[in-house]
C-alpha positions in Angstrom: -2.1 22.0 65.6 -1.4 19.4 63.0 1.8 17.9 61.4 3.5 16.1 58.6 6.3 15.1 57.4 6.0 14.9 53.5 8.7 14.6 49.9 8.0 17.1 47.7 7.6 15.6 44.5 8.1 17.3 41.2 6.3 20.3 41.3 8.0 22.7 38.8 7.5 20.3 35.8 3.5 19.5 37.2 2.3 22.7 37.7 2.8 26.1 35.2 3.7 28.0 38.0 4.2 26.1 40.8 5.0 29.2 43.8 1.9 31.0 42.5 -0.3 28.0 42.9 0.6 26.9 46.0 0.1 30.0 47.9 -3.4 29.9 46.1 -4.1 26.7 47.9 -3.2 27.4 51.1 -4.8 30.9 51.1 -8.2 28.8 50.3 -7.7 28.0 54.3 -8.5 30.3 57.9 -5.9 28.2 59.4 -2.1 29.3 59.4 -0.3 27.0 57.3 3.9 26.9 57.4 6.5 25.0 55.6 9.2 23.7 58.0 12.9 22.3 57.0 15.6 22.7 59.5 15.4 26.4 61.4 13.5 27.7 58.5 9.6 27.8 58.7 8.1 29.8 55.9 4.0 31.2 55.9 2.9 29.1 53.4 0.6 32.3 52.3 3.3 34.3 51.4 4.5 34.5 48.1 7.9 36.3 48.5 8.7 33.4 51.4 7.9 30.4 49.4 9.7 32.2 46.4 12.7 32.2 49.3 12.0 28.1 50.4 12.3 27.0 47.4 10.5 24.1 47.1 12.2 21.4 45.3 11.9 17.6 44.3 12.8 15.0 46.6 12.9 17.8 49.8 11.6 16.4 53.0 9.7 19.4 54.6 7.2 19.5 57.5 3.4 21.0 56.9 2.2 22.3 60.4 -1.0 23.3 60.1 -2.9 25.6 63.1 -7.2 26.8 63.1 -10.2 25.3 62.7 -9.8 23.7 59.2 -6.3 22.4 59.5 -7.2 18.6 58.9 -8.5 19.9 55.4 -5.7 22.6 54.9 -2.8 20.0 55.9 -4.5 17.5 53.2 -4.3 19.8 50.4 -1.3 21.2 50.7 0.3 17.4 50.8 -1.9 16.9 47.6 -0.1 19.7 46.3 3.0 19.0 46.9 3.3 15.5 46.4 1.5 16.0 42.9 -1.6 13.8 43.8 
C-alpha cells in the first residue's frame, strides 16, 4: 500500500470536467485507489463518490493506493490533481 499527502490545486478551472476525468485516470489502474480527508475515504473509481468529495482548491487529501501498479497509479492521480 502506498500513500500521500497531496493540495489539490485548481482543478475545476484546468480541466472541462474535472469529476469525469478523474475517475478516468484512476480507472486506467488494477490497483484500488481512494481519496482520504478526515473519516471520509472515497473509491477514487466511483463517479457518484467523488461527485460526493468534492474535490476542491487548496484541500489537503491523502491518495492511498493498494495492487500491483500502485507506484504508477499514486503518481497520476497526484499529476492530476495538483494540475501538473
Amino acid at each position: 500500500m502506498s500513500k500521500k499527502e497531496i493540495v489539490i490545486a485548481d482543478v475545476v478551472n484546468k480541466y472541462d470536467n474535472p469529476i469525469a476525468e478523474l475517475v478516468q485516470v484512476a480507472c486506467q489502474f488494477s490497483s484500488s485507489l481512494y481519496l482520504v480527508r478526515g473519516n471520509h475515504r472515497i473509491n477514487a473509481k466511483s463517479i457518484m463518490g467523488i461527485m460526493a468529495f468534492n474535490p476542491s482548491n487548496g484541500m489537503k487529501v491523502n491518495i492511498v493506493a493498494n495492487g500491483e501498479d500502485e507506484a504508477e497509479a499514486l503518481d497520476a492521480m497526484e499529476k492530476f490533481l495538483v494540475c501538473e
